[in-house]
Backbone bond lengths (Angstrom), bond angles and torsions (degrees), N, CA, C in turn:
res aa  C-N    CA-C-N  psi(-1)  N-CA   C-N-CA  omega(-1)  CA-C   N-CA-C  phi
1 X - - - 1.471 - - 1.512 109.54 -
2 X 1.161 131.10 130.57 1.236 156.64 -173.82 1.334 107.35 -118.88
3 X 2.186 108.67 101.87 1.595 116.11 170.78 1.059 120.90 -63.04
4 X 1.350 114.77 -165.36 1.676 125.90 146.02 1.697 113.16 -65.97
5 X 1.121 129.04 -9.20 1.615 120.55 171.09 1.300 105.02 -71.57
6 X 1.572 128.96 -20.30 1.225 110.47 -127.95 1.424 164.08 106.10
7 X 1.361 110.26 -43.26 1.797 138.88 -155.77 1.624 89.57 -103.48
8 X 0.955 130.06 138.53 1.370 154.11 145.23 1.280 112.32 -64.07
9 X 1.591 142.37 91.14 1.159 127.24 -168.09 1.484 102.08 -104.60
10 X 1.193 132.38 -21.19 2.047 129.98 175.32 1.287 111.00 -22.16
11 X 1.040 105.47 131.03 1.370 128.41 -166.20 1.675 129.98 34.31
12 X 1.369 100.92 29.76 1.558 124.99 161.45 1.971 96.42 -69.55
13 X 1.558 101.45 136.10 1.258 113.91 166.90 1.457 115.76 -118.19
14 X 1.474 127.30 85.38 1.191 122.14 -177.13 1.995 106.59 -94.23
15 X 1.911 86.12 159.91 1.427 90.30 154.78 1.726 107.31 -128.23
16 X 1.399 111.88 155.79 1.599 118.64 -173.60 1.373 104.72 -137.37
17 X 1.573 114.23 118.35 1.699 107.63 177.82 1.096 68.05 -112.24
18 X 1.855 90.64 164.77 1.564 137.04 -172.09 1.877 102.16 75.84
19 X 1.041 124.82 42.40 1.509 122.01 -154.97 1.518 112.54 -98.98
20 X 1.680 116.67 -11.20 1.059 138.42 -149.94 1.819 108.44 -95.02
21 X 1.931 103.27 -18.75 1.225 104.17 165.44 1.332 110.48 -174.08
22 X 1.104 133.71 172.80 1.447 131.13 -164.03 1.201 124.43 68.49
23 X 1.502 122.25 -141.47 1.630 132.64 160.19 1.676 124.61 -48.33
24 X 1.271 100.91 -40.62 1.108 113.36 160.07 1.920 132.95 -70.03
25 X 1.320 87.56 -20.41 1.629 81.60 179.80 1.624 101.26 -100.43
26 X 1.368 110.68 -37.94 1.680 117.94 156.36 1.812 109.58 -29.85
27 X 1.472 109.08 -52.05 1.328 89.43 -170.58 1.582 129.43 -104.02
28 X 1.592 100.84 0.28 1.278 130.98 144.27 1.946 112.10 -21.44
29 X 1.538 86.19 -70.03 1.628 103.94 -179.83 1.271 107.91 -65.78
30 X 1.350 116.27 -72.15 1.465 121.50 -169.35 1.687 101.01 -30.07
31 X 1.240 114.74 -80.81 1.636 131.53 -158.79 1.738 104.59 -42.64
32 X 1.950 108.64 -48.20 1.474 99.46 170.36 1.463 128.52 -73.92
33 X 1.202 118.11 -11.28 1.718 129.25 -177.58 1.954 84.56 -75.36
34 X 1.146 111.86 -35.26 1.910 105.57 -163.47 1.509 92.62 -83.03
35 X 1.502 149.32 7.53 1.199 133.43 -160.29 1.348 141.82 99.62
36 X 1.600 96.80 -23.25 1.507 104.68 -172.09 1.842 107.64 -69.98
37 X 1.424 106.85 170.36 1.103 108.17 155.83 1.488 143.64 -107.17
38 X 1.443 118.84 87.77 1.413 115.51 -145.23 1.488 124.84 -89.37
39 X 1.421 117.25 138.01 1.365 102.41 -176.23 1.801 84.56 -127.38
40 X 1.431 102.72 142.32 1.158 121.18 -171.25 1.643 126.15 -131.57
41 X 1.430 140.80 130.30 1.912 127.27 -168.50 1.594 64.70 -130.46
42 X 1.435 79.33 165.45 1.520 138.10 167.68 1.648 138.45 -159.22
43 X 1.073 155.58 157.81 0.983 143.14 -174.93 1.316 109.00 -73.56
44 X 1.282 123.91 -65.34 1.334 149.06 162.55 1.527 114.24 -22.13
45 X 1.066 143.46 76.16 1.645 148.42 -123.87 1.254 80.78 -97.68
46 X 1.727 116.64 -65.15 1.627 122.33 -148.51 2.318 95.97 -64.75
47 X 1.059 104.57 -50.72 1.379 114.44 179.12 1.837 110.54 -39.83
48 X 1.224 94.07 -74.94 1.593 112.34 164.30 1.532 106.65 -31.95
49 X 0.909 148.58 -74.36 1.590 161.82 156.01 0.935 92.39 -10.00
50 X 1.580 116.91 -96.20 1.596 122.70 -167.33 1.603 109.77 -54.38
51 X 1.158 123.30 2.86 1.504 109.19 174.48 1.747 94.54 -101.73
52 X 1.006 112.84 -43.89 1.408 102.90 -175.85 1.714 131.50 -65.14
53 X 2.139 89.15 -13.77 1.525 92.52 -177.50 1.747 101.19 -74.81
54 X 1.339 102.65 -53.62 1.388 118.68 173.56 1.345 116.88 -29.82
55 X 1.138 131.69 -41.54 2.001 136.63 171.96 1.614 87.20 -88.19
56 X 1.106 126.21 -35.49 1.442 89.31 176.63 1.783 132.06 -79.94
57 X 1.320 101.20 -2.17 1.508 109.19 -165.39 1.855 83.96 -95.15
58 X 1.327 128.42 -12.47 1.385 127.20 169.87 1.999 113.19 -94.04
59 X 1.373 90.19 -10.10 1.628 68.24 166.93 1.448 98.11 95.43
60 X 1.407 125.11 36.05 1.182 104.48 -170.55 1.596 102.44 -144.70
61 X 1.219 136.94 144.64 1.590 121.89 -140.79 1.704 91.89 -114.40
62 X 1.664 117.19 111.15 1.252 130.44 140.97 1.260 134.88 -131.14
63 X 1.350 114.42 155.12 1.865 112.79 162.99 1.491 91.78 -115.20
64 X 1.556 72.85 151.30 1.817 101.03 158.06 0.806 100.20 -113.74
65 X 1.254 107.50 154.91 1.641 126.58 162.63 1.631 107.03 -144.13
66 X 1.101 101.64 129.98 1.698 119.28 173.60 1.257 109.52 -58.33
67 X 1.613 112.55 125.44 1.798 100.19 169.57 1.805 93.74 -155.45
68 X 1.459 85.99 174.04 1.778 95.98 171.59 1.475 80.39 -123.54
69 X 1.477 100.32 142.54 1.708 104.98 162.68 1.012 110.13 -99.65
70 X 1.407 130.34 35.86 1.705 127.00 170.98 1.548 111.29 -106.67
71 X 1.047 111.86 -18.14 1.520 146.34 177.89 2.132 109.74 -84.85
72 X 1.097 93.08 91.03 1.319 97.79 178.07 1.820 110.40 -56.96
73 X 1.056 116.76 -67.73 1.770 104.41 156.58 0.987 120.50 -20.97
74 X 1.506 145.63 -56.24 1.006 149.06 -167.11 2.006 105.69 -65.40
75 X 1.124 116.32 -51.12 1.125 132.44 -155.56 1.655 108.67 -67.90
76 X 1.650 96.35 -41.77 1.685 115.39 171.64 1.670 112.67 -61.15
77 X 1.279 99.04 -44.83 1.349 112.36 -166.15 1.683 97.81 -74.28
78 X 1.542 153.27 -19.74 0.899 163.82 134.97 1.844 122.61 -43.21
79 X 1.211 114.77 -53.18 1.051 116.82 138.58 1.663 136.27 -39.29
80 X 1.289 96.71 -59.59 1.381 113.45 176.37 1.694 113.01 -42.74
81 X 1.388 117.42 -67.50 1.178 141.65 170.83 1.691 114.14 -49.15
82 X 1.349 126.93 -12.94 1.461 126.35 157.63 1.685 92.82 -90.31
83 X 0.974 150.69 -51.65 1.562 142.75 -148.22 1.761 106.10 -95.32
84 X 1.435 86.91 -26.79 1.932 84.55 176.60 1.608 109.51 -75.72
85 X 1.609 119.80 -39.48 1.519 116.32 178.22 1.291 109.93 -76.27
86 X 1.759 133.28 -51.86 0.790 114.66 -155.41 2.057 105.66 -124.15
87 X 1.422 116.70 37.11 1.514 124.96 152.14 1.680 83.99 76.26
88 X 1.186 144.37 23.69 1.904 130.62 177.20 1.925 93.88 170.52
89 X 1.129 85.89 176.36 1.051 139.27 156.53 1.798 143.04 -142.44
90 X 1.496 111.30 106.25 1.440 110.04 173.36 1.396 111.50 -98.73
91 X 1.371 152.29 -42.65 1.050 126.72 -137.56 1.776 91.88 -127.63
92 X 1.225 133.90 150.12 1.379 124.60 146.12 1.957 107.87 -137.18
93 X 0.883 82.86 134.65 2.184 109.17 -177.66 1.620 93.30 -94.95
94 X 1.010 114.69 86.01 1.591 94.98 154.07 1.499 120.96 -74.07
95 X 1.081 126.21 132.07 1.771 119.38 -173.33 1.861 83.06 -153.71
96 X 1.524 131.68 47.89 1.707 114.46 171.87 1.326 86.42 -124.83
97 X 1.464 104.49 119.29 1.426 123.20 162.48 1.673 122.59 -156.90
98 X 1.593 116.40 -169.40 1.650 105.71 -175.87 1.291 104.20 -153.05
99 X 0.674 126.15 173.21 1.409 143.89 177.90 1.819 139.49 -136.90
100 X 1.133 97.09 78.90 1.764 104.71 178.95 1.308 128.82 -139.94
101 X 1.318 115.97 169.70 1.667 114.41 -143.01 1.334 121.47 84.00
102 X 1.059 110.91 23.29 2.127 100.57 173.52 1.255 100.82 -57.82
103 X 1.097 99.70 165.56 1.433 127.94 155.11 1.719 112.72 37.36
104 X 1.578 110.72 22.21 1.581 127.17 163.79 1.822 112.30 -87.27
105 X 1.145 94.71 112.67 2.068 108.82 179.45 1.518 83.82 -59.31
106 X 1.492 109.42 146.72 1.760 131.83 178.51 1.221 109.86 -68.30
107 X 1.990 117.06 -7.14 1.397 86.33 176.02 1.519 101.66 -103.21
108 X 1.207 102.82 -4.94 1.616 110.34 -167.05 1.692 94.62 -69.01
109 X 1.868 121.16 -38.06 1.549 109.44 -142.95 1.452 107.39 -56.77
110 X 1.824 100.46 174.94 1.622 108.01 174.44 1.577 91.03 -86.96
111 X 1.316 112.25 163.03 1.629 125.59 170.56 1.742 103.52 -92.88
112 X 1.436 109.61 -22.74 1.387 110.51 172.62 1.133 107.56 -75.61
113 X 1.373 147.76 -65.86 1.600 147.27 117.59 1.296 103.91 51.49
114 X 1.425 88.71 -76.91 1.431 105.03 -179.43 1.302 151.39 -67.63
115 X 1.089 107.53 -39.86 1.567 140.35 131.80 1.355 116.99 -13.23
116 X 1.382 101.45 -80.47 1.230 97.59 -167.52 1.430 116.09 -79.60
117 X 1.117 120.91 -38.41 2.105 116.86 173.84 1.294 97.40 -56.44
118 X 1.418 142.53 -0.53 1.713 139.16 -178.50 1.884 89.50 -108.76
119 X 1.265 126.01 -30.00 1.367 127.48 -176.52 1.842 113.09 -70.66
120 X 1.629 92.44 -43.74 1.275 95.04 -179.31 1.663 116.60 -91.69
121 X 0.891 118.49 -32.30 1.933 129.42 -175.85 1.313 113.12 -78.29
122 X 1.703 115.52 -38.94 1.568 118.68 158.61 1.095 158.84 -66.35
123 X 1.603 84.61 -74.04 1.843 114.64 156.29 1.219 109.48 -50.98
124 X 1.563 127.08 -58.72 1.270 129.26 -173.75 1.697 110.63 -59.09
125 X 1.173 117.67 -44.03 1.503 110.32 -175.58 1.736 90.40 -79.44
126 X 0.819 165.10 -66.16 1.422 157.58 175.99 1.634 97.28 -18.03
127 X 1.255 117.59 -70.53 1.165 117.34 -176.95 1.322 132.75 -70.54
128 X 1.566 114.95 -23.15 1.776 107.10 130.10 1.239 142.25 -35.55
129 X 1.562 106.99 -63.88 1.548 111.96 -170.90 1.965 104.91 -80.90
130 X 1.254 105.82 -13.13 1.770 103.11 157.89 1.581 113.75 -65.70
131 X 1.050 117.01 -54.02 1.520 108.27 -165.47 2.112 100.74 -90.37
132 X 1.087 113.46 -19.34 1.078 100.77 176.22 1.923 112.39 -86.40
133 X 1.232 110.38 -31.73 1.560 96.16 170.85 1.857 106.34 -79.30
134 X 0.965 125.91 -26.24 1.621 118.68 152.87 1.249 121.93 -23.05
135 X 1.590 104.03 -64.03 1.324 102.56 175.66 1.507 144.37 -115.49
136 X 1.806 91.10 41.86 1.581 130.83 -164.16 2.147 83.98 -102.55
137 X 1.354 103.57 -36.82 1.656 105.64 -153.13 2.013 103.61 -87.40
138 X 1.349 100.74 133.05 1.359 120.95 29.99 1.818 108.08 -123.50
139 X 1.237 92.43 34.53 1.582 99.84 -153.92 2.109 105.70 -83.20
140 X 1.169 78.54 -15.85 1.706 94.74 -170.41 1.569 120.78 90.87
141 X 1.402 121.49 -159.03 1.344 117.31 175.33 1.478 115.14 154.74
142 X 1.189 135.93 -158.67 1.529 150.78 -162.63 1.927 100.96 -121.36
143 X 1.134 116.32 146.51 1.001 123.13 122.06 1.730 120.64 -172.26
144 X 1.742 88.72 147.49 1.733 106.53 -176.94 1.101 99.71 -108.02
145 X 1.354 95.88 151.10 1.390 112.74 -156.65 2.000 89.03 -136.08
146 X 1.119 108.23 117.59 1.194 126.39 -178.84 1.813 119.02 -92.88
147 X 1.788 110.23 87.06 1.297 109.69 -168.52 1.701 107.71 -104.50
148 X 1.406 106.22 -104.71 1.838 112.35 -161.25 1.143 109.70 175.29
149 X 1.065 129.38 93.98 1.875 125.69 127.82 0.965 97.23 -6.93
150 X 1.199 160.41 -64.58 1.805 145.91 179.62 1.832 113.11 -54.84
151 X 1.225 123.60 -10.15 1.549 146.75 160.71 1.419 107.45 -75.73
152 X 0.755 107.14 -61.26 1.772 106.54 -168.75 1.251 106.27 -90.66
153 X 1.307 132.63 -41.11 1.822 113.85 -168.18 1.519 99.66 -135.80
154 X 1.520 121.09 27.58 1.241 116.84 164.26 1.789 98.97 81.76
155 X 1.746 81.50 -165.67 1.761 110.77 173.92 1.591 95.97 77.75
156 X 1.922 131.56 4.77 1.494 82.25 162.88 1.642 145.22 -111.33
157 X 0.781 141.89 164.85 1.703 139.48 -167.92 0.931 113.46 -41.31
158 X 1.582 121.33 -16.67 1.599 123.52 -179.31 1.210 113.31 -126.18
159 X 1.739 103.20 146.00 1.576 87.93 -149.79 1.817 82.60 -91.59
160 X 1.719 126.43 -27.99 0.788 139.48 158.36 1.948 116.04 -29.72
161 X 1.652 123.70 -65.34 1.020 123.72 -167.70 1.351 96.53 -77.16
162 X 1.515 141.60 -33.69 1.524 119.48 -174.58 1.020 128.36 -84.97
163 X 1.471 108.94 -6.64 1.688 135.20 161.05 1.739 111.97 -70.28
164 X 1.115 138.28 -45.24 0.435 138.57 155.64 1.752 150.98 -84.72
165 X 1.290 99.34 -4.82 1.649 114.96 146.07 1.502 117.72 -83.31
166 X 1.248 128.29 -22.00 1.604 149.10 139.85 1.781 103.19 -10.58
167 X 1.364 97.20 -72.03 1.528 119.35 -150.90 1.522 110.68 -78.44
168 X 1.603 101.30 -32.79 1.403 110.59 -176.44 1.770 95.93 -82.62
169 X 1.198 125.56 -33.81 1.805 125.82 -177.07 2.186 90.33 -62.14
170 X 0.903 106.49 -48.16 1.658 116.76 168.17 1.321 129.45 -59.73
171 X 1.420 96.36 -20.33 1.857 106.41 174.95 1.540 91.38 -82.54
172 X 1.603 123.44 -68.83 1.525 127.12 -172.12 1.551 106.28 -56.83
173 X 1.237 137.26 -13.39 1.514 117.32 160.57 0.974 126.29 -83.62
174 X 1.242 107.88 -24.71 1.652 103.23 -176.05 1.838 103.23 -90.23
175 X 0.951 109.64 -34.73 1.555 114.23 162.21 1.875 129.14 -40.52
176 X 1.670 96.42 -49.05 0.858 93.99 175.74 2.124 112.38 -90.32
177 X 1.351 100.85 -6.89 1.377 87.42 177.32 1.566 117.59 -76.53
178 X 1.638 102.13 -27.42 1.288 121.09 -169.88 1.536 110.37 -81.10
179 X 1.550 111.87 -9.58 1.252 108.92 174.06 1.831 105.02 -121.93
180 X 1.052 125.57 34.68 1.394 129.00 -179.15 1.184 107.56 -97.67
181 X 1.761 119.46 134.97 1.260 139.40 -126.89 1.503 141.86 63.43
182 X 1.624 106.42 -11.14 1.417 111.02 -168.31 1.574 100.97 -112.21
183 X 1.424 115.54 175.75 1.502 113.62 -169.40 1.030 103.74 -79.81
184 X 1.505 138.90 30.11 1.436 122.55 161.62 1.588 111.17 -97.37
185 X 1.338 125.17 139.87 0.989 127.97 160.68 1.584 118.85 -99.28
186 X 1.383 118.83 162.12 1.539 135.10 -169.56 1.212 108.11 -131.94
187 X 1.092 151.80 113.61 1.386 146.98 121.10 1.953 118.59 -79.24
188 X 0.893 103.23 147.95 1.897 120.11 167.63 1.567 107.00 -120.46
189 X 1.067 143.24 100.81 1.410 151.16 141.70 1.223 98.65 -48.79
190 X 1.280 100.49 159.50 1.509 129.39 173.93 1.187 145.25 -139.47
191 X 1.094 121.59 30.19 1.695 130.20 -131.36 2.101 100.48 -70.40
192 X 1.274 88.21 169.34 1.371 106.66 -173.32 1.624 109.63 -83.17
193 X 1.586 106.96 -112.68 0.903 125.47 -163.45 1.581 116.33 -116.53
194 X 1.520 126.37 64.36 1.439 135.46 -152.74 1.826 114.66 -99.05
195 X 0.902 111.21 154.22 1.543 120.49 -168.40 1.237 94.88 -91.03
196 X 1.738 135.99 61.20 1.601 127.20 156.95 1.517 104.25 -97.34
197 X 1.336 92.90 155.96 1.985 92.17 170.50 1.389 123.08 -43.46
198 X 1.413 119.29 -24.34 1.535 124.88 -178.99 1.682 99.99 -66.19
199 X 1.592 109.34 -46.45 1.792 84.31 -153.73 1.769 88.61 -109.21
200 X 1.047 121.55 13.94 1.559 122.26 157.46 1.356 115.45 -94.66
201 X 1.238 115.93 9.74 1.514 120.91 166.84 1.905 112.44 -116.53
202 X 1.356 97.09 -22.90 1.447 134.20 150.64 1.924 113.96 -29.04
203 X 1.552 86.88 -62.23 1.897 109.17 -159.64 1.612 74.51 -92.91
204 X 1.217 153.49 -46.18 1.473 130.62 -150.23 1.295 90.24 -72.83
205 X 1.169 135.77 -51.62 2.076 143.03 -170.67 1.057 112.57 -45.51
206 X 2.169 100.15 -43.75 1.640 91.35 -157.87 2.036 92.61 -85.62
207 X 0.860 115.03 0.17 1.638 123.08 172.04 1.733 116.91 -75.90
208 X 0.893 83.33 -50.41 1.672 88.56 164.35 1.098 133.81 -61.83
209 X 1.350 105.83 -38.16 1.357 111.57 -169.14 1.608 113.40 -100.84
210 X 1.188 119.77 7.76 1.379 161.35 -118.66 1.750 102.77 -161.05
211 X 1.250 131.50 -51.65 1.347 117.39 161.89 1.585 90.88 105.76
212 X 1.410 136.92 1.69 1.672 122.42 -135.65 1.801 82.63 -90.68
213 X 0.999 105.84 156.29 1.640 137.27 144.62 1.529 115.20 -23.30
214 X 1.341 135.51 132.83 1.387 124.93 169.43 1.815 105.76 -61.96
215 X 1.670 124.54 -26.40 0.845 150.52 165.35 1.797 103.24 -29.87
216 X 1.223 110.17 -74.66 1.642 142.54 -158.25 1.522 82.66 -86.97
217 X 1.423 138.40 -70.12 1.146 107.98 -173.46 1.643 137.08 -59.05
218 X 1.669 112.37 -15.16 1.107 121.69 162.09 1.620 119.62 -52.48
219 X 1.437 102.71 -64.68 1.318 105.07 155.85 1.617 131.89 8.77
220 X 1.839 74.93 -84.26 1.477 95.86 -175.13 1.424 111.95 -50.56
221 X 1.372 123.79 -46.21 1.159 128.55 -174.15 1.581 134.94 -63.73
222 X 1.386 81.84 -36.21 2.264 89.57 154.12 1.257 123.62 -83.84
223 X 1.364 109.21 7.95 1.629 114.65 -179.72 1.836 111.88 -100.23
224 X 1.876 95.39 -5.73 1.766 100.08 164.96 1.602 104.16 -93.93
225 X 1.485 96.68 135.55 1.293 112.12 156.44 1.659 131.61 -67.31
226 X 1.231 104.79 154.31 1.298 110.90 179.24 1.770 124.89 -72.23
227 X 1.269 100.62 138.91 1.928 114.32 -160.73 1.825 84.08 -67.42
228 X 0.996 130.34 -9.78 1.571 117.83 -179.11 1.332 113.79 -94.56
229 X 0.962 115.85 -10.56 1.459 125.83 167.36 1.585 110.11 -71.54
230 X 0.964 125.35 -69.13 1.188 120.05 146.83 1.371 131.79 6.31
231 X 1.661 90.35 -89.03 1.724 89.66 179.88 1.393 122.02 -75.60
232 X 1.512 114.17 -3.07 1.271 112.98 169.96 1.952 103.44 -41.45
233 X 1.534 85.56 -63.99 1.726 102.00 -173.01 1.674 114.76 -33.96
234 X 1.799 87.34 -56.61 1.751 95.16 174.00 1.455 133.92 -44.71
235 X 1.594 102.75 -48.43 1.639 107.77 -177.80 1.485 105.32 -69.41
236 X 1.606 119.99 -21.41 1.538 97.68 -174.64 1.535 104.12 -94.19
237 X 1.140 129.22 -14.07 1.349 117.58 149.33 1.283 138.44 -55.50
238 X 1.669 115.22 -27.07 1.333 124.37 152.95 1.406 139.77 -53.32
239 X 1.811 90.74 -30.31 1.547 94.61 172.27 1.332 122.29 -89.14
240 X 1.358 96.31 -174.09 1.822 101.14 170.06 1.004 121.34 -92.29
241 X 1.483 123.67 38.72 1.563 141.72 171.80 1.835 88.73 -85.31
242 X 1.279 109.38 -63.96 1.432 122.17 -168.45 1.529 133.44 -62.42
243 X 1.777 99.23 5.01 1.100 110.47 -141.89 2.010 96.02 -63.64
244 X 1.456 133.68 -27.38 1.071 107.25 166.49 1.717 122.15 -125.80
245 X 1.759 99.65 73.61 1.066 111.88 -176.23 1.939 102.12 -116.61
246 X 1.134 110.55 87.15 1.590 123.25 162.86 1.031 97.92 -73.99
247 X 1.791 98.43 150.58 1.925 134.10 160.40 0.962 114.95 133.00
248 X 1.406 103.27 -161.69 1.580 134.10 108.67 0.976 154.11 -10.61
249 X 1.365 139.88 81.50 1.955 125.78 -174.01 1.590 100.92 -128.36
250 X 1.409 108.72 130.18 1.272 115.62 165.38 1.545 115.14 -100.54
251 X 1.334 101.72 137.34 1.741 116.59 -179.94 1.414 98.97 -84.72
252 X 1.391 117.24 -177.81 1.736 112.42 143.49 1.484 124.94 -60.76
């Protein structure tokens, strides 16, 4: 089956953490509507569920599986569960991350704060793309790596989240330099300004804190793009349309 991206995803075997909402649950759908076969965790168990019943009452083939990606067990065992049903793994989307500390001055932040949005956005994607190129080898494979325009050129509210979308745009370069020539591929997305619960809870803070108008904060809110836009980008990087498209890509 051939989407609107483009990408041929049939008999693509991806895995996608953070899948349960946002970009990630956007591309959850996208990738299984194209063919693939998706297996997807999230923290969010009950969410995860109802997303997976929902593609299944359409006919469309996923598991969930519950995980924390801070939890190296967890991460294997996610992995595991694409290579135990379906003999591989090609594709992995990282899209599990969080966002907190807006609008906290650097001398004010918590170090726990901090900590942990570097525990979950880092460690955790480290500990994705470990167990998922594990069990990419020796066959090769995909992986996107879901960072921030707030990583690379600043501007975001947290000094925590742009630090740490920073590190992960730094995990996928050195990844992909360290794996250039071999059948792994790398992409880093970047998206802009997207309508997931993270940065629509994002625009309510910076409104508040901000004084704006229910008026002005509406605004703000048609000025995020849609999480399918996104994965448009994603699934055709998944396919073998993309097959020699290295980097970097910025969304809106």
């Amino acid at each position: 089956m051939t989407g609107p991206s483009g990408g041929n995803l049939s008999g693509k075997v991806i895995v996608v953490t953070g899948g349960a909402s946002g970009i990630g649950r956007a591309a959850v759908e996208r990738c299984a509507a194209q063919g693939a076969a998706v297996v997807f965790g999230d923290l969010a168990s009950s969410d995860g569920a109802a997303v997976a019943g929902g593609l299944h009452a359409r006919g469309l083939g996923v598991t969930f599986v519950p995980v924390d990606v801070t939890v190296e067990a967890e991460c294997a065992r996610l992995m595991g569960a694409a290579t135990d049903a379906f003999g591989r793994l090609d594709v992995l989307i990282a899209c599990a991350g969080i966002l907190q500390g807006a609008f906290v001055d650097i001398a004010d932040f918590d170090d726990e704060v901090f900590q942990h949005v570097l525990d979950v956005n880092v460690r955790g994607m480290f500990l994705s793309v470990k167990h998922a190129a594990r069990a990419m080898s020796p066959r090769g494979g995909t992986i996107l790596l879901i960072a921030s325009g707030a990583g690379v050129i600043g501007g975001s509210s947290s000094y925590a989240y742009g630090t740490s979308k920073a590190a992960v745009h730094g995990l996928g370069r050195v990844l992909q330099a360290n794996k250039d020539g071999t059948a792994l591929r790398v992409n880093i997305v970047c998206p802009g300004n997207i309508a997931t619960p993270l940065k629509i809870r994002n625009v309510e803070d910076a409104a508040r804190a901000r004084g704006l108008s229910a008026a002005q904060l509406a605004a703000a809110r048609r000025g995020l793009a849609d999480p399918d836009g996104v994965a448009k980008v994603l699934a055709f990087l998944a396919s073998d349309d993309a097959a020699f498209v290295r980097g970097t890509i910025f969304t809106r």
